[in-house]
C-alpha positions in Angstrom: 60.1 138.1 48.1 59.2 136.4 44.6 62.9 136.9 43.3 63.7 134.9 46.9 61.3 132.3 46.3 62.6 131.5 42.8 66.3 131.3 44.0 65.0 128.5 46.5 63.1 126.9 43.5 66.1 126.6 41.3 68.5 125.6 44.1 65.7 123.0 45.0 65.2 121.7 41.5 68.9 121.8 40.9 69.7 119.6 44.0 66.9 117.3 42.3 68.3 116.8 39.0 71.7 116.4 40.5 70.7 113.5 42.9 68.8 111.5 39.8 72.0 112.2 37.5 73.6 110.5 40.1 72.1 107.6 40.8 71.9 107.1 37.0 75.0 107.6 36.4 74.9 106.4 32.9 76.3 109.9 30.8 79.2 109.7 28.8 82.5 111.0 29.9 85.3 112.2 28.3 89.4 112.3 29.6 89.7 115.8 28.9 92.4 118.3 30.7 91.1 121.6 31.8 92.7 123.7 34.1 90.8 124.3 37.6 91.1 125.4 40.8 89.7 123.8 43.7 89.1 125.2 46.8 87.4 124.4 50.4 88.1 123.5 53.6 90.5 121.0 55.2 89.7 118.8 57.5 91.1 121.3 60.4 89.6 124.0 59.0 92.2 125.9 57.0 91.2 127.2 53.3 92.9 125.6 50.4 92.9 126.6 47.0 94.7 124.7 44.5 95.4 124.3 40.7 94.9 121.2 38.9 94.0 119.7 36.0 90.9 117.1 35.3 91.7 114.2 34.3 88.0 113.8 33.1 84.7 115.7 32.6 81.1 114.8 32.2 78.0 116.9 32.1 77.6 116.1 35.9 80.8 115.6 36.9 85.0 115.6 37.1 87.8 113.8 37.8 91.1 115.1 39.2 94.3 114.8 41.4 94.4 116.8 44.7 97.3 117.0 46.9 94.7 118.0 49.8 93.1 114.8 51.5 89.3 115.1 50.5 86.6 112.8 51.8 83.6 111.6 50.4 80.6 114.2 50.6 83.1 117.5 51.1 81.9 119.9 49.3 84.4 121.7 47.1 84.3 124.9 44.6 85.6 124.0 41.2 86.4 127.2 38.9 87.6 126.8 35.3 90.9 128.5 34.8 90.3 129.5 30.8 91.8 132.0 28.5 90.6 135.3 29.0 88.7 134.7 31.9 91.9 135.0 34.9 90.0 137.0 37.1 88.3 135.0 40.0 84.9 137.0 39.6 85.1 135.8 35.7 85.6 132.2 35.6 82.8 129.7 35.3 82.3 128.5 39.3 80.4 125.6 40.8 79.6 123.6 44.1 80.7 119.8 43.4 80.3 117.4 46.4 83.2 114.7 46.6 81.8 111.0 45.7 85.0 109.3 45.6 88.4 109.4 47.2 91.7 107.2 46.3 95.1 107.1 47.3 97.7 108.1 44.3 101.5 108.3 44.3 101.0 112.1 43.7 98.7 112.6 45.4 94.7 112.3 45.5 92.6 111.1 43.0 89.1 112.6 43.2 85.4 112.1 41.8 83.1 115.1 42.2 80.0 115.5 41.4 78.3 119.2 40.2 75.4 120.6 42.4 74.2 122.7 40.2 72.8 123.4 36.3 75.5 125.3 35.3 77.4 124.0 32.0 81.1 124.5 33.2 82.6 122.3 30.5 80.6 123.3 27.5 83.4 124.9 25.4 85.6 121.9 26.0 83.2 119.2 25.1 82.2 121.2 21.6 85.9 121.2 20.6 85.7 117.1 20.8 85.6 114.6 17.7 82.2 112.9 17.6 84.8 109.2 18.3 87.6 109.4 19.8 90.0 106.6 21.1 89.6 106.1 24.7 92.5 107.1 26.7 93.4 107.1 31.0 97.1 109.0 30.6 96.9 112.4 31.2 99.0 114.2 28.6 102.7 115.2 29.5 101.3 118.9 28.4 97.8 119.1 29.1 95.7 120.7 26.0 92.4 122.1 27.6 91.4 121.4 23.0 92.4 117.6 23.5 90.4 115.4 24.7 89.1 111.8 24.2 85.8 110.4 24.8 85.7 107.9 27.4 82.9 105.6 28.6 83.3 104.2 32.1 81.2 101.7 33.9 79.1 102.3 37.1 82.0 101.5 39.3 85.1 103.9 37.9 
């Protein structure tokens, strides 16, 4: 009953800190290309799961295309697709609900936003130059080592 009660803590506080990253909004972002694979529910209820790359990262947060029509506050499970970790069960998971949805020539661009603590993006973000140029192209190969820092306003 204890190990329960502590599970509902850490969801609870994790949904906290979530909400006030949020509404700051303030944390820097970076245009970084790391494989992922999204997955939920369409809007009839079929299961998708598809493969992408981000076209940015934050602590809180991602940026990719889709060619599945999201809307704002889906939820969606974003997995990292890394090197050495191909099995489902081994790749770094999370919950991200969808805060922004725009139309694209190839599709979807989305903004999600992470529900939970864990650090999905960690190795990627330690492999970054302290300044680097700000870019919005998204490499003809994307380099999951490459990325460039980016700061965005409140409204990107």
């Amino acid at each position: 009953m204890d190990e329960q009660r502590k599970n509902v803590e850490e969801r609870e506080q994790d949904t906290q800190m979530a909400s006030a990253h949020m509404q700051e909004r303030r944390e820097a972002r970076y245009e970084v290309p790391i494989e992922v694979e999204i997955s939920g529910l369409t809007r009839d209820g079929q299961v998708f799961h598809e493969r992408t790359f981000t076209r940015d990262v934050s602590e809180w947060g991602c940026g990719f295309i889709a060619s599945v029509e999201l809307k704002v506050d889906d939820i969606i499970a974003v997995s990292v697709i890394s090197p050495g970790a191909e099995e489902p069960a081994t790749r770094p998971t999370s919950l991200f609900q969808v805060v922004r949805v725009t139309r694209e020539a190839d599709g979807w661009l989305v903004g999600a936003w992470k529900m939970n603590r864990e650090k999905m993006w960690s190795p990627y973000l330690e492999k970054l130059p302290e300044q680097a140029p700000a870019s919005t192209e998204l490499p003809e190969e994307a380099d999951p080592a490459r990325g460039d820092r980016l700061e965005r306003d409140r409204e990107r």
